[in-house]
C-alpha positions as CSV (number, residue, x, y, z in Angstrom):
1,X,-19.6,15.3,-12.4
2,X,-20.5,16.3,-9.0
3,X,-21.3,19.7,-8.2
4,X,-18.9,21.6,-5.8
5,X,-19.7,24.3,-3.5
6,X,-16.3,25.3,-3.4
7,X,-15.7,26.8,-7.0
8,X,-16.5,23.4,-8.8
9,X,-13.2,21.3,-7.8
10,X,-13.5,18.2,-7.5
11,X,-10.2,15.6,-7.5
12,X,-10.6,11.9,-8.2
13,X,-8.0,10.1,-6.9
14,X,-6.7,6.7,-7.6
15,X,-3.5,5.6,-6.4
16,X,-1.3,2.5,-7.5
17,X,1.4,0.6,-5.5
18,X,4.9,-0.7,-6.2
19,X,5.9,-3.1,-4.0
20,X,9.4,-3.8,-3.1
21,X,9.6,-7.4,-1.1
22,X,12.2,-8.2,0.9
23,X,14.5,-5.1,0.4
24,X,14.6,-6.4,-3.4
25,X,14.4,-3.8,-6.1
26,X,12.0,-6.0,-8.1
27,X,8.9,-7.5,-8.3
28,X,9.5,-11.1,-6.9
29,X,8.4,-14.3,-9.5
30,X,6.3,-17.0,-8.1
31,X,8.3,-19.9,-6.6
32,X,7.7,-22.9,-7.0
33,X,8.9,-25.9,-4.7
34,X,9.2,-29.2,-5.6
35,X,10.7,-32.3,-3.7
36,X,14.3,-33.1,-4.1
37,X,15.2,-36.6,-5.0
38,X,15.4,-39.4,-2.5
39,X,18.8,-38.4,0.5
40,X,19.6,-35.0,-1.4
41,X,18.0,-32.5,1.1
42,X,15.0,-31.7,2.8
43,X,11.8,-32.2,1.3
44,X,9.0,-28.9,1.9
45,X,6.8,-29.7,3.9
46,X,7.8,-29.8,6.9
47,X,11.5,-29.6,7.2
48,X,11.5,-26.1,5.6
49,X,13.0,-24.0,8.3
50,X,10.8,-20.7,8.5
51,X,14.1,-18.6,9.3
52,X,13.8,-14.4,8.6
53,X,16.2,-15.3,5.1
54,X,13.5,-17.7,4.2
55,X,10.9,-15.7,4.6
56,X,12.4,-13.0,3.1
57,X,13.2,-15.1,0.4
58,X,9.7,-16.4,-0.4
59,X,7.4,-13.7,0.5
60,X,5.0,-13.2,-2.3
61,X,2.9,-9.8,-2.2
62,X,-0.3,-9.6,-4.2
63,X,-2.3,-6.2,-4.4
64,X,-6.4,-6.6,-3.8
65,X,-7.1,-2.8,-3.7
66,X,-5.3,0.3,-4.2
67,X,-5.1,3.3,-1.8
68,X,-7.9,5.8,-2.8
69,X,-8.6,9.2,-1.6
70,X,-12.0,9.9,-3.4
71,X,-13.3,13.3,-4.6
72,X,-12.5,16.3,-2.7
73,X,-13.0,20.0,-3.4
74,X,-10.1,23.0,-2.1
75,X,-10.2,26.1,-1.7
76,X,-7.4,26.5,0.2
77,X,-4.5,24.3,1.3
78,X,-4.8,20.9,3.3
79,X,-4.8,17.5,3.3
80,X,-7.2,13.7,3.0
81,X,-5.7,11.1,5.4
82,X,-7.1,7.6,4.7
83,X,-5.9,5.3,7.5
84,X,-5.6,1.6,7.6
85,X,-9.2,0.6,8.0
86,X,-10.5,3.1,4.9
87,X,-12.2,6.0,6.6
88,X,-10.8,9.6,5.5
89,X,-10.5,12.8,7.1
90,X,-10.0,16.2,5.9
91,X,-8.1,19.3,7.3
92,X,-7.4,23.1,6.4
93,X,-9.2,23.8,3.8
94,X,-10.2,20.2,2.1
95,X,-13.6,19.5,1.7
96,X,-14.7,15.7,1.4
97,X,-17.5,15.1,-1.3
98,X,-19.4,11.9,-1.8
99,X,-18.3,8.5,-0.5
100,X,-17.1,6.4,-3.5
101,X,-14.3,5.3,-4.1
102,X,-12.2,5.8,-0.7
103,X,-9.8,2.9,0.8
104,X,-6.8,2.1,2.1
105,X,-4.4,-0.3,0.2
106,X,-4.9,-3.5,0.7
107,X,-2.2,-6.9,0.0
108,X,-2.2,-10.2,0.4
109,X,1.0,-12.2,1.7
110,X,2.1,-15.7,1.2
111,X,5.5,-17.0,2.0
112,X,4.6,-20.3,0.3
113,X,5.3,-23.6,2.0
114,X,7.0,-21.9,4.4
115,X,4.9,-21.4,7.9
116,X,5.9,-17.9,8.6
117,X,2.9,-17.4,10.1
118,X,3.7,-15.6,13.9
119,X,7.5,-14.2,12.8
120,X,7.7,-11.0,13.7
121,X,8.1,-8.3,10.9
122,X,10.8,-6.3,11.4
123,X,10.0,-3.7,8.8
124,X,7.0,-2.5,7.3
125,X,7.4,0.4,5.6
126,X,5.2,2.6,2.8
127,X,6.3,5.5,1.0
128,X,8.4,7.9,2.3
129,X,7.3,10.2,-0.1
130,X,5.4,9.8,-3.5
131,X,4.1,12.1,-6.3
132,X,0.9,11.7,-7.8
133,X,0.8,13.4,-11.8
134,X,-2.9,14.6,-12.8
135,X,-3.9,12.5,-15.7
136,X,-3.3,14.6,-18.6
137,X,-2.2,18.5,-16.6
138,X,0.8,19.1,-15.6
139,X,-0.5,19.3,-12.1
140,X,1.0,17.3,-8.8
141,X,0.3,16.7,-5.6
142,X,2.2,15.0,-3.0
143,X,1.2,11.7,-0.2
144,X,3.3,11.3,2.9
145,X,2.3,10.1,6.2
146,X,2.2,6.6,5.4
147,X,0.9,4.1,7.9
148,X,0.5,0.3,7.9
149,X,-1.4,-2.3,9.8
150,X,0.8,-4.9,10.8
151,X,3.2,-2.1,11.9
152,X,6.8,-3.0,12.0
153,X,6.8,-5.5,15.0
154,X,3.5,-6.9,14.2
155,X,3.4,-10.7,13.4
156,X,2.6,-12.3,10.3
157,X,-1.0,-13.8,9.3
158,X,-1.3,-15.0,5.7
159,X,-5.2,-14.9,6.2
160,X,-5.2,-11.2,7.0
161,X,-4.3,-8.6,4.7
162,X,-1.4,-6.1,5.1
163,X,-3.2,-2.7,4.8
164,X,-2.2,0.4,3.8
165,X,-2.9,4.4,4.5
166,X,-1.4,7.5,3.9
167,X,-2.0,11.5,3.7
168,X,-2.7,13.5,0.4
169,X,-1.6,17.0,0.5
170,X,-3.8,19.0,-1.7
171,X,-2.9,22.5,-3.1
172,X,-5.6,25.4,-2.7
173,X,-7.6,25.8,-5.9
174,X,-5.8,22.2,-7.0
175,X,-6.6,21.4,-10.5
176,X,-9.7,19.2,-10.8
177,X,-9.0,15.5,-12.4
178,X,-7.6,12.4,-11.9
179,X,-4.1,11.9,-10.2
180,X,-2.3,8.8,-10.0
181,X,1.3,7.5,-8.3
182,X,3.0,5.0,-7.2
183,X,4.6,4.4,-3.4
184,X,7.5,1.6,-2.2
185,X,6.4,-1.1,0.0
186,X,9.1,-3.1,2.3
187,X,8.6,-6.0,4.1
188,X,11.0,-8.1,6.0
189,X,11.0,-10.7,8.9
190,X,12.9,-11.4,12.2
């Protein structure tokens, strides 16, 4: 347990992701392609068009890390903001303690044997909202703010990962423990 100087809170925090891909309400299943016979269509690779539907259609998201805000004490309101690249801040009256365990989300993307790579992405979006439940309390706490990195507009790069941040909003006096949620994730394509 780490010792606080700010009447002994400390919050461990550990947040999960839920993707939604493609504006689909469900986690997509892994496609696989195989060559049609001889003169009955096009055969992937190459003559897969990379159009927005196909993307859409075949983009696979896989989570490497989850978002983490580490351990914190409060003594009075404020908030942890993790940002795309991992490093978190604290305002009001949050104080950061340690350095374990702190990250942004991170996600792999794969459209298959489609070459997506370059489309633009019309919209990546986190969030708006989540609520994170303490492990066995009936305390909550809430994460807004969410930011991503490719930003809607940015083009897509299977060989770099989709990152996510976010702000925690923490209560004064919050209850020490674990929390844990879960946030949306969108991605689409022009």
């Amino acid at each position: 347990m780490i010792n606080s100087m700010i009447k002994g809170i400390t919050i461990f925090f550990l947040f999960c992701g839920v993707l939604v891909i493609g504006m689909a309400t469900t986690m997509p299943s892994h496609k696989a392609f195989a060559a049609p016979p001889p003169g009955k269509g096009p055969v992937c690779p190459p003559a897969c068009p990379p159009n927005a539907a196909n993307c859409d259609a075949n983009l696979v998201i896989t989570a490497i890390q989850n978002l983490q805000f580490g351990s914190m004490t409060a003594a009075a309101v404020g908030t942890v903001i993790v940002d795309t690249a991992g490093v978190r801040t604290a305002t009001g009256g949050v104080v950061l303690v340690g350095a374990g365990a702190v990250s942004a989300a991170s996600f792999s993307m794969t459209t298959g044997l489609y070459n997506c790579t370059g489309r633009a992405l019309v919209v990546v979006t986190a969030g708006p909202t989540a609520t994170l439940t303490h492990a066995s309390l009936a305390a909550t706490m809430t994460v807004n703010t969410f930011t991503t990195n490719p930003a809607a507009g940015g083009a897509f790069d299977p060989a770099v990962p989709l990152t996510v941040g976010a702000t925690l909003n923490v209560g004064a006096l919050q209850a020490p423990g674990s929390y844990s949620g879960s946030y949306l994730l969108t991605v689409t394509f022009q």
